[in-house]
C-alpha positions as a printed NumPy array, in Angstrom:
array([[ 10.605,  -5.482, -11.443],
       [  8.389,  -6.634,  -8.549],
       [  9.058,  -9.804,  -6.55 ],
       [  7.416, -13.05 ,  -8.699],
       [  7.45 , -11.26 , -12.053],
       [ 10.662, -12.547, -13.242],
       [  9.091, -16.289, -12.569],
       [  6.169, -15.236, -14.381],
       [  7.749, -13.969, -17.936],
       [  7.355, -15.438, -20.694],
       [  3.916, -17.378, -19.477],
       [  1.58 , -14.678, -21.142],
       [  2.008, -12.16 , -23.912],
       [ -0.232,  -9.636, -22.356],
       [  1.281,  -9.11 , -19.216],
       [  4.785,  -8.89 , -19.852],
       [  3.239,  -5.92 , -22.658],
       [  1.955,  -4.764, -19.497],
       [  5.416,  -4.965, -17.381],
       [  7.022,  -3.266, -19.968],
       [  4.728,  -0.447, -20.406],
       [  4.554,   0.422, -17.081],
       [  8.571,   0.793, -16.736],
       [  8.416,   2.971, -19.577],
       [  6.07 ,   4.894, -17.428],
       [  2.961,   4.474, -19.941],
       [  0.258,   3.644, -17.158],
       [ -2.474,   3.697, -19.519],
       [ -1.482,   1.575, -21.437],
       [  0.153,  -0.937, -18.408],
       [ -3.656,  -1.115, -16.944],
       [ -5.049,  -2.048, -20.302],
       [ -2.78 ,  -4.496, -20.523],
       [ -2.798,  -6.302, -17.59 ],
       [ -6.953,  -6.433, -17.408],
       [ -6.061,  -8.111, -20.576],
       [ -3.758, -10.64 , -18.774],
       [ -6.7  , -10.951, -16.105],
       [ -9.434, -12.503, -18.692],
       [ -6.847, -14.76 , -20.73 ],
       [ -4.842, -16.395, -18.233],
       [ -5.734, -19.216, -16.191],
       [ -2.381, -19.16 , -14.52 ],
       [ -3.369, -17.785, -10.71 ],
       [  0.232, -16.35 , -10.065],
       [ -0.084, -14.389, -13.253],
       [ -3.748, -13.126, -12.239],
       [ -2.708, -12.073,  -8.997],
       [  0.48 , -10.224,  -9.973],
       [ -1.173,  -8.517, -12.457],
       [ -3.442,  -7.531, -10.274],
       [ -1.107,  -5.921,  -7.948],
       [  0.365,  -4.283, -10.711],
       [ -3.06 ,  -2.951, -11.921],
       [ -3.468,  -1.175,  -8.391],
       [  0.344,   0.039,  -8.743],
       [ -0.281,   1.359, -12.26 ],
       [ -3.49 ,   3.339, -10.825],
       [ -2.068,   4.969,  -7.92 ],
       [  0.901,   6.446, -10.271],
       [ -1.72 ,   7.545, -13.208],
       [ -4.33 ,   9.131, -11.143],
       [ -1.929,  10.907,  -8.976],
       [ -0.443,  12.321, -11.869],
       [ -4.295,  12.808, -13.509],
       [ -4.874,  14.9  , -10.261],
       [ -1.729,  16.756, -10.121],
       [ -3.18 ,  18.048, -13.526],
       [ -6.485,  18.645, -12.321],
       [ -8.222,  16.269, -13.946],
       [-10.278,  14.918, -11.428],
       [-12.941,  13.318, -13.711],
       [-10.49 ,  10.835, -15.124],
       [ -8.012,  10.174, -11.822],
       [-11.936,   9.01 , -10.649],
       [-12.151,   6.654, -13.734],
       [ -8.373,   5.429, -12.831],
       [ -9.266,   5.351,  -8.74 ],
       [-12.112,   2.729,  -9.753],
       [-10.212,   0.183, -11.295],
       [ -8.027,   0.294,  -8.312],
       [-10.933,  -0.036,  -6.017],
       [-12.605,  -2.813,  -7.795],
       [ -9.534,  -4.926,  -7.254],
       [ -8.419,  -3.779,  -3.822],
       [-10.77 ,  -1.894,  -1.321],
       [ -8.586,  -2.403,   1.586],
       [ -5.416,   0.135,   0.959],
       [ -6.688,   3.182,   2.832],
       [ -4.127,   5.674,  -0.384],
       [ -6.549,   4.581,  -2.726],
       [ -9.626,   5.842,  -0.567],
       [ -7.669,   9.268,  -0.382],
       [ -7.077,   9.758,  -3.708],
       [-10.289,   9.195,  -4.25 ],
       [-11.141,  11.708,  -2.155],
       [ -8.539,  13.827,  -3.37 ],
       [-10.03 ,  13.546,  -7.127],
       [-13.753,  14.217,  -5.85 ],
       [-12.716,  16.989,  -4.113],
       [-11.417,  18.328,  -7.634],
       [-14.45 ,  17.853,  -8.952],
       [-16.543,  19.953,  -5.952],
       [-18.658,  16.788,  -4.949],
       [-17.797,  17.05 ,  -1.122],
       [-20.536,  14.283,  -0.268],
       [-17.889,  11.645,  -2.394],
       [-15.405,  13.316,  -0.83 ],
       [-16.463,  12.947,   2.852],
       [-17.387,   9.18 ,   2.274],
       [-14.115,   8.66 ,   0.655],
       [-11.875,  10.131,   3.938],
       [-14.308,   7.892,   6.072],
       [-13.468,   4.697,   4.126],
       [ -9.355,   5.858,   4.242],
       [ -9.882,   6.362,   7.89 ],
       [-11.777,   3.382,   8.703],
       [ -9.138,   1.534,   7.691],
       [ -6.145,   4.023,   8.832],
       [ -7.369,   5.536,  12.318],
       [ -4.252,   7.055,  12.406],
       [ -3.982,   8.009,   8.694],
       [ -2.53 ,  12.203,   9.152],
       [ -3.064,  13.144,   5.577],
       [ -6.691,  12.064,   5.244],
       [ -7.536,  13.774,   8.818],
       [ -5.492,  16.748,   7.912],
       [ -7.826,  17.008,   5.037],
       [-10.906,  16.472,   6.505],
       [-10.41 ,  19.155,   9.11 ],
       [ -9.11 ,  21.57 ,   6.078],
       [-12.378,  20.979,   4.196],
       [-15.025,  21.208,   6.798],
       [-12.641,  23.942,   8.679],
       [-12.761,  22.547,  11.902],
       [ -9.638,  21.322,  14.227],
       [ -6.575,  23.198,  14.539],
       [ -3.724,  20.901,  12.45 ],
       [ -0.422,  20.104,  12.37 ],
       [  0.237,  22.789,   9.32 ],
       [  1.27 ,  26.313,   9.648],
       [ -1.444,  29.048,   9.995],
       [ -0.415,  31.108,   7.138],
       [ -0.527,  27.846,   4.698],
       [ -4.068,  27.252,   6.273],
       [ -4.905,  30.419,   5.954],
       [ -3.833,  30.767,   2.137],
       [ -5.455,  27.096,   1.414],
       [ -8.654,  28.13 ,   3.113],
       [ -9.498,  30.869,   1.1  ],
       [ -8.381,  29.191,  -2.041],
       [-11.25 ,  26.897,  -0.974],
       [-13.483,  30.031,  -0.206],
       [-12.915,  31.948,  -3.887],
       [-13.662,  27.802,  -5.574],
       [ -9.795,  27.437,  -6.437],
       [ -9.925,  23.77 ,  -5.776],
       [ -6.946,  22.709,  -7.248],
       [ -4.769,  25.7  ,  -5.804],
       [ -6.209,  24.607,  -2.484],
       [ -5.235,  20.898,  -3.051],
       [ -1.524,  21.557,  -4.682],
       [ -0.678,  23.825,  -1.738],
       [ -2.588,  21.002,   1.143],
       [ -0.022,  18.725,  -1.094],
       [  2.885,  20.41 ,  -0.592],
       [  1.88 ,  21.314,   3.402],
       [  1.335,  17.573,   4.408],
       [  4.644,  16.326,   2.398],
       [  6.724,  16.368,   5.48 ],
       [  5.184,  13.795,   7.409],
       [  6.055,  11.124,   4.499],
       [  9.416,  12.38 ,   4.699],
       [  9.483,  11.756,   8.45 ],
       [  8.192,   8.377,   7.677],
       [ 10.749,   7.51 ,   5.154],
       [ 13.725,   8.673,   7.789],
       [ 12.221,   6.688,  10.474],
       [ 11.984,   3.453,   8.412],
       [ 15.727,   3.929,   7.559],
       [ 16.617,   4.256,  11.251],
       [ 14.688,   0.986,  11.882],
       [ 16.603,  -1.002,   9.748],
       [ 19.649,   0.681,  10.631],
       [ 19.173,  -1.237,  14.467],
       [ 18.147,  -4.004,  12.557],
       [ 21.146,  -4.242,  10.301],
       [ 23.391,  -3.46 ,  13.524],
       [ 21.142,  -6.734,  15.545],
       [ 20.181,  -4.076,  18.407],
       [ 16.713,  -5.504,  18.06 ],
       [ 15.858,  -3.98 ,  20.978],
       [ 15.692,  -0.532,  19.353],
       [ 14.348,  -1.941,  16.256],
       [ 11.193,  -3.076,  17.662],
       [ 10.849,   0.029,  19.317],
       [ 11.091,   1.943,  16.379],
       [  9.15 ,  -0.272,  14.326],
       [  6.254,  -0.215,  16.513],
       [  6.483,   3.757,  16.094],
       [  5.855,   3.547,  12.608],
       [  3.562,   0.441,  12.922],
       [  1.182,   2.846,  14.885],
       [  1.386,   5.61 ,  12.34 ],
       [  1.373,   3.242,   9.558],
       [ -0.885,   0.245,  10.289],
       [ -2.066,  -0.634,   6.762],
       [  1.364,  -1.25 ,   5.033],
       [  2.093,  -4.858,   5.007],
       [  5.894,  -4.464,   4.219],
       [  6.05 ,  -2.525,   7.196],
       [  4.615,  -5.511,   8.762],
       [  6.482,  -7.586,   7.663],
       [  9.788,  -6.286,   8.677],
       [  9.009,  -5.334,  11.877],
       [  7.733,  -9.442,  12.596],
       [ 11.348, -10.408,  11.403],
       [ 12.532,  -8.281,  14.476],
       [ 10.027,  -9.696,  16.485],
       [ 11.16 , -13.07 ,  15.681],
       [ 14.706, -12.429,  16.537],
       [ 13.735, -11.424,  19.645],
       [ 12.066, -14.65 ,  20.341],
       [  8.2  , -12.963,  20.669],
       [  6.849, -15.305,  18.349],
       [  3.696, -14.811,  19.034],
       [  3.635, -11.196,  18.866],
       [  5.283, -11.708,  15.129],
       [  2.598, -13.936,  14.35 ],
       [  0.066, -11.126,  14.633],
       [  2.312,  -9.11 ,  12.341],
       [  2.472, -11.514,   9.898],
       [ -1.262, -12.132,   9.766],
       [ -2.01 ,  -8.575,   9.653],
       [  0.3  ,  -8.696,   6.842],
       [ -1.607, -11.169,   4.356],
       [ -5.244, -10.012,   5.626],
       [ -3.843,  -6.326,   4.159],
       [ -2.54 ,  -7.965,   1.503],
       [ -3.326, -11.345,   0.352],
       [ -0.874, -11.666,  -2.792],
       [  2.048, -11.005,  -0.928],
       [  3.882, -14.307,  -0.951],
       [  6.928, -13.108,   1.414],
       [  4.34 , -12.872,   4.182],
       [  2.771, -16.303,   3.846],
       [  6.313, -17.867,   3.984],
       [  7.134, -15.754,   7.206],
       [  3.865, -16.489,   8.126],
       [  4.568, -19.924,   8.122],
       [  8.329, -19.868,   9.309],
       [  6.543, -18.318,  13.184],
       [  3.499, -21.204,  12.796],
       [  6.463, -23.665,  12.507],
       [  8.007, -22.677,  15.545],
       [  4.455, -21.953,  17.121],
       [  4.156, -26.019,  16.459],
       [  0.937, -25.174,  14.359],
       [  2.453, -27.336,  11.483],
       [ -0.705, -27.781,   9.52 ],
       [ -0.898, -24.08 ,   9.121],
       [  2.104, -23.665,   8.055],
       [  2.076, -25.756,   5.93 ],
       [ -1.009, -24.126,   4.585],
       [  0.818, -20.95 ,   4.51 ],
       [  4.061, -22.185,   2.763],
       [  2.013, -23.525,  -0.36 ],
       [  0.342, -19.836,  -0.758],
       [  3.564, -18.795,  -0.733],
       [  4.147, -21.186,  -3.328],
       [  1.376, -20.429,  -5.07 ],
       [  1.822, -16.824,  -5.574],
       [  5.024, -17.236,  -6.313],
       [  6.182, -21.419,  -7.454],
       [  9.687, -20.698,  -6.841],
       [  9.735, -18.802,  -3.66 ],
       [ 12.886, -19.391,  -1.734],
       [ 11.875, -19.637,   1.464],
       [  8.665, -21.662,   0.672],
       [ 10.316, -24.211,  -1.428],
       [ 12.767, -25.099,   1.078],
       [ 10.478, -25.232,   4.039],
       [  7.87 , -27.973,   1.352],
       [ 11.025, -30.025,   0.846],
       [ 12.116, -30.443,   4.52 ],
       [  7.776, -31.931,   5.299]])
């Protein structure tokens, strides 16, 4: 269960439906659901989570709608996603991903734009870009070019995309491993090293707030306040229901002396989440 949702149980019938369904892994249904939740509550915290969990619930069905080849629906699925969130550069991709499934490469070259707009640095979506207009030499071995450029060539579309899939998988892997070796330093307080490797992944990963997040903690114990402030602002401007961010947000304005701000910051906290830890304790202390 994501952070907040145990806090917001039991306050509407439609949403936990919606929790539920989506750990049983029934998406469909899960989205449904929480849209539901949307138009009946007046409870912000519930709105907003289920919101988040809308997006969530997307990404997982129309990845698994385009792993089928059904680009037509993962489309529908993308949409929903989109309407609620246009600032996650994934969702851009796999729209572009599902467009390209359906042979409309005009949607699919506006789609990489958007995903690269707001990753520069995104490798998947300029991987693919190059693949499709056959330009660049890329980071993926000739033969598997080869093979996925004349799958393109002979119209096998989804061929093409399963084996660009499979190609581009190791750079998430090399993400995950450097993550773990960041907060390996962390855990071990050399927060010299952990800054260093958190900035790595900051600059191949600028859109993920968590990422963000994390590496601002470092920052913090390292007494560059003001360089964690920027990560924590980058943080809530990628994602503005992430309550964890507004209360470190407001833990580095505290110590920044901007108390109005964080102030500010601690009751979004609050609001997203009424019992946040860190937000709670931090009202009671004003």
């Amino acid at each position: 269960m994501l952070p907040g949702h145990w806090f917001t149980f039991g306050k509407n019938s439609a949403y936990d439906d919606g929790l539920r369904a989506m750990r049983s892994g029934d998406f469909e249904t899960a989205i449904e659901l929480f849209l539901k939740a949307c138009k009946e509550s007046k409870d912000h915290s519930i709105v907003k989570l289920a919101e988040s969990s809308i997006v969530q619930c997307c990404r997982k069905l129309a990845s698994s709608q385009i792993e089928q080849g059904n680009g037509t629906a993962a489309i529908k699925t993308i949409q929903i996603a989109l309407q609620i969130r246009t600032v996650f550069a994934d969702l851009h991709f796999l729209n572009a991903r599902a467009w390209f499934l359906e042979g409309n490469l005009t949607e699919v070259q506006g789609a990489l734009e958007s995903a690269i707009k707001l990753n520069p640095k995104y490798t998947a979506a300029l991987q693919f870009s190059d693949t499709i207009s056959y330009t660049a030499e890329l980071d993926i071995e000739p033969e598997v070019l080869a093979f996925i450029r004349d799958e393109l060539r002979n119209g096998n579309r989804a061929v093409a995309l399963k084996a660009f899939d499979k190609a581009t998988f190791t750079s998430e892997v090399e993400i995950r491993k450097k993550i773990v070796t960041a907060q390996s330093f962390a855990e071990n307080s050399d927060w010299n090293s952990a800054s260093a490797a958190w900035q790595e992944i900051i600059d191949e990963r600028p859109n993920y707030p968590d990422i963000r997040c994390q590496f601002g903690q470092v920052l913090l114990e390292l007494d560059r306040v003001e360089e964690a402030l920027e990560q924590f602002e980058q943080a809530v401007a990628i994602n503005p229901i992430m309550a964890d961010a507004y209360a470190l947000l407001g833990i580095t304005q505290k110590r920044l002396g901007l108390h109005r701000e964080a102030g500010e910051s601690f009751e979004a906290a609050r609001k997203l989440n009424p019992h946040h830890p860190i937000a709670d304790m931090e009202t009671l202390r004003r």
